[in-house]
N, C-alpha and C positions, 0 to 999 in steps of 0.2 A: 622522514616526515616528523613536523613539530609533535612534543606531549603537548596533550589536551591538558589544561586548567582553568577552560573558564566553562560556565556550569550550563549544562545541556538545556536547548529549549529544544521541547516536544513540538511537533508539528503535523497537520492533517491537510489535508485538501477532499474537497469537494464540488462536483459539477450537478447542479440542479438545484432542486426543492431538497433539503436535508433531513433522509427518513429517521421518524421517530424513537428507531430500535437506536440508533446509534448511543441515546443517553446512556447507556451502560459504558459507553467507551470513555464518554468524562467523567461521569462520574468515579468510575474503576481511577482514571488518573488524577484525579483530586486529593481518595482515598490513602492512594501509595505513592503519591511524590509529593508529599505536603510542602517541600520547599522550592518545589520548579515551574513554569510555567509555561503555557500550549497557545499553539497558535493556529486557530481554522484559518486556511484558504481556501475563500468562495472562489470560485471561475466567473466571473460576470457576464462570460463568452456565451454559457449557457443560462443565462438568468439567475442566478442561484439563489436560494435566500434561505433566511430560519423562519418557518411559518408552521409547525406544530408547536402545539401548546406546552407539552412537556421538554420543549426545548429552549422556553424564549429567555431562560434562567443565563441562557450560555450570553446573552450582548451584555451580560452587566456585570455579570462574576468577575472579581477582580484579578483573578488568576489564568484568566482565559483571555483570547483577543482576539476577535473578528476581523480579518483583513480581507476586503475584496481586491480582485486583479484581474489582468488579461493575462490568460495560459498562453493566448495565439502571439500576445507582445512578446513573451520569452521564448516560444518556439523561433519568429522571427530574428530575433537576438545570439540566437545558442548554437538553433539546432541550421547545419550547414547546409543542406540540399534539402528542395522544394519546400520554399517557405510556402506560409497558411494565404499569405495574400494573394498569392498565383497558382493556387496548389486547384480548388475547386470549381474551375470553369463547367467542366464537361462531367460531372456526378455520374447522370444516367447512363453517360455510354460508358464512363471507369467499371462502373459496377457492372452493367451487360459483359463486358472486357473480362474483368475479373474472376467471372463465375464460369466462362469459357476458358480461360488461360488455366486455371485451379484442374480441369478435367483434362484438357489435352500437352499443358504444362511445355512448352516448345523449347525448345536449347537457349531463343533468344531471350526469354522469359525467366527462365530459370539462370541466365548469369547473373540478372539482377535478383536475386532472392536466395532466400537460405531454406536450406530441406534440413527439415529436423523431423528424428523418427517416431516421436510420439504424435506432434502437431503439425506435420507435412510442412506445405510451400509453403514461406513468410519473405511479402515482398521488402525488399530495401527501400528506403526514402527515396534513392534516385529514381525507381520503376515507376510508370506512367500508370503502374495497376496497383500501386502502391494507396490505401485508402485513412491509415491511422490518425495523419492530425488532426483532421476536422470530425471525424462520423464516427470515430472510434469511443468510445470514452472509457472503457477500460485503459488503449494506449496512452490516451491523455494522460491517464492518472501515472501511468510508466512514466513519462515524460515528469511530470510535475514534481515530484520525488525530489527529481536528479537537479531541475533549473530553477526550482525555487530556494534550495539548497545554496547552488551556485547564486543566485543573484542577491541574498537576500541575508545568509548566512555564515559568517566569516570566521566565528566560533562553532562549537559540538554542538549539533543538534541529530535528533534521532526523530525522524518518519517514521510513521503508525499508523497503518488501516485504519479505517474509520469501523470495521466488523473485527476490532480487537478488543479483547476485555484483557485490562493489566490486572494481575493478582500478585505482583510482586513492584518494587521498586526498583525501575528499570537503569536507572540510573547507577548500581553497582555494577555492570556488567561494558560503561562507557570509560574507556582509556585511550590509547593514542593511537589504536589501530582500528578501523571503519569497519561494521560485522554485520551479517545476514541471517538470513537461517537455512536449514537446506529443505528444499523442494521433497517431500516424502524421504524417495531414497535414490532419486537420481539426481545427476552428475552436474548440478545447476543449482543455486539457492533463489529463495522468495525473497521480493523486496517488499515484501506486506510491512518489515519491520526492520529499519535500513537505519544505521549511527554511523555519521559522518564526524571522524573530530574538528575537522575544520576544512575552507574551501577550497585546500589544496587538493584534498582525497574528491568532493564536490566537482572541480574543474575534472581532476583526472577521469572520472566515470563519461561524464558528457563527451569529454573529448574523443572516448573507446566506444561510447554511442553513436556520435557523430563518424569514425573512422569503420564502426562495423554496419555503420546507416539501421540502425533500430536497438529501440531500448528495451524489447521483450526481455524478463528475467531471460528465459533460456537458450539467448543470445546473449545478454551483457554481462550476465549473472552464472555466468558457467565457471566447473571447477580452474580450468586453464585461464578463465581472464580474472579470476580474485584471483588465482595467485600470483598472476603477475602482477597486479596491481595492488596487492596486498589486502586485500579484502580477509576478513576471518568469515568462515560459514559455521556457524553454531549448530549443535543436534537438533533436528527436528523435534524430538518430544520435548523440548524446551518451552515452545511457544505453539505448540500444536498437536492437545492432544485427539482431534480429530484425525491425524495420521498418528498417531501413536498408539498401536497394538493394545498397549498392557493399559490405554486409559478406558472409562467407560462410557466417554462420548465416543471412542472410534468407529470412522466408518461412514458417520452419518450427522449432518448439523442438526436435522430435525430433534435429535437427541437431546438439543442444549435447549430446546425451547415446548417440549413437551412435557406435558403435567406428570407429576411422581409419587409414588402413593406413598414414599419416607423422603422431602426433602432434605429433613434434617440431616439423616442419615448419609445420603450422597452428595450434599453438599461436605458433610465429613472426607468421606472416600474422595471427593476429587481435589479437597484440599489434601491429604496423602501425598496425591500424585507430583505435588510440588513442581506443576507446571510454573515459568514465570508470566506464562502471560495464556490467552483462550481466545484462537483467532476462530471465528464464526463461519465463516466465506462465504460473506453475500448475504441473503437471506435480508434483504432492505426492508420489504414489505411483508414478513413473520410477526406475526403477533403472538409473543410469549403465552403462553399458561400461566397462571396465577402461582401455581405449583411449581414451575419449571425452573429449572438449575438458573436460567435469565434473571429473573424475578427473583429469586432469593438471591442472586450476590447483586443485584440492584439494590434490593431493602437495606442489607448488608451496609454497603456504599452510601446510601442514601443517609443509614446514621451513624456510620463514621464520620460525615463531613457535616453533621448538620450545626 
């Protein structure tokens, strides 16, 4: 595969109304990539928009770029079996199907689907019980990764959660080979935080989506299919130290947004731990503590870039 040389755009996606905690995520990327620039994509599919106050900063900043799209035009476009436009006739009876098929799991049921031992049955795109591209929207967001990548980006770009806080300049860690991180400590990585050098590495994922029918990390993102595909999976405490033992958020997110009777002090300590990046998982509608490790690398962030 070609070396990467031309300079990484950051990219997000989102489906809905875009909650207010996420300004830690730009802000943190403002902060530590002074010289690159990010790109939201709304989903139009779900209405989406920027409608908090502490957000509306993002339509004008000139280093940021609001692009709306249809996620269901690229699934039709990419992904190979059951497109979005024929996919959701019969909803009510999928779902009645679904929750019946999930307990008595029948042989003919289960060729179409994968059994994985932490998350059980996961239907294939082909199965009639299969429900991810419309009603899913965590799937979506699997999916959105990978084809807006493909459609849109033909140089390095690197995908970032939207519940990621950067605390390093992500950009040293982007070369000419596409990298992940690994899922705690099993045998699959997280695409929370996904660098493509270019859309050849882009094609090849969708293509091994499309050929394993689902884009679940722990389906696509397994040890055996980076390494045939050449994926790097990076150490978990890199970018997570919510599974990281030795940090002193593990264990638990409510930790990053809970008040602290020495900020200063644990803000020190978790600057130590020289994580490069502080994924949150989820927590949309959290509202920080004044006190809370959130709030102080916000303030932080807030005037480094003012």
């Amino acid at each position: 595969m070609a070396s990467n040389t031309a300079p990484v755009t950051f990219f997000g996606y989102w489906s809905g109304q875009l909650p207010a905690v996420t300004e830690l995520h730009f802000r943190s990327f403002l902060r530590h990539h002074p010289a690159s620039r990010y790109e939201l994509w709304l989903d139009e599919d779900d209405y989406s928009a920027i409608k908090a106050p502490q957000l509306e900063w993002l339509k004008t900043h000139p280093r940021i770029a609001v692009r709306m799209f249809s996620l269901d035009r690229l699934i039709e476009k990419h992904v190979s079996a059951k497109p979005v436009s024929h996919y959701d006739r019969h909803p009510g009876l999928r779902k009645v199907a679904s929750a019946v098929h999930r307990k008595i799991a029948p042989q003919w049921a289960r060729r179409n689907a994968w059994e994985h031992p932490l998350f059980g049955l996961t239907y294939k795109h082909s199965s009639m019980l299969f429900g991810g591209f419309t009603r899913n929207k965590a799937y979506r967001g699997d999916l959105a990764r990978c084809l807006i990548a493909l459609e849109h980006y033909p140089d390095a770009c690197l995908y970032v959660d939207l519940d990621v806080a950067f605390t390093s300049d992500l950009t040293a860690q982007c070369g000419d080979k596409a990298w992940a991180y690994r899922w705690e400590t099993f045998p699959f990585a997280n695409s929370a935080i996904l660098y493509l050098p270019n859309r050849t590495w882009s094609l090849a994922l969708t293509r091994k989506g499309n050929e394993l029918e689902n884009f679940l990390p722990w389906i696509l993102f397994t040890d055996h299919v980076c390494n045939e595909l050449g994926v790097v999976v990076h150490p978990t405490r890199l970018f997570d130290p919510l599974w990281d033992p030795t940090s002193l958020l593990y264990g638990d997110p409510a930790k990053f947004f809970e008040p602290r009777e020495n900020l200063a002090l644990d803000l020190h300590a978790l600057a130590t731990e020289r994580h490069l990046a502080i994924h949150w998982h989820n927590n949309w509608k959290t509202r920080p503590a004044p006190t809370s490790l959130y709030a102080g690398l916000l303030k932080a962030c807030e005037a480094a870039t003012a």
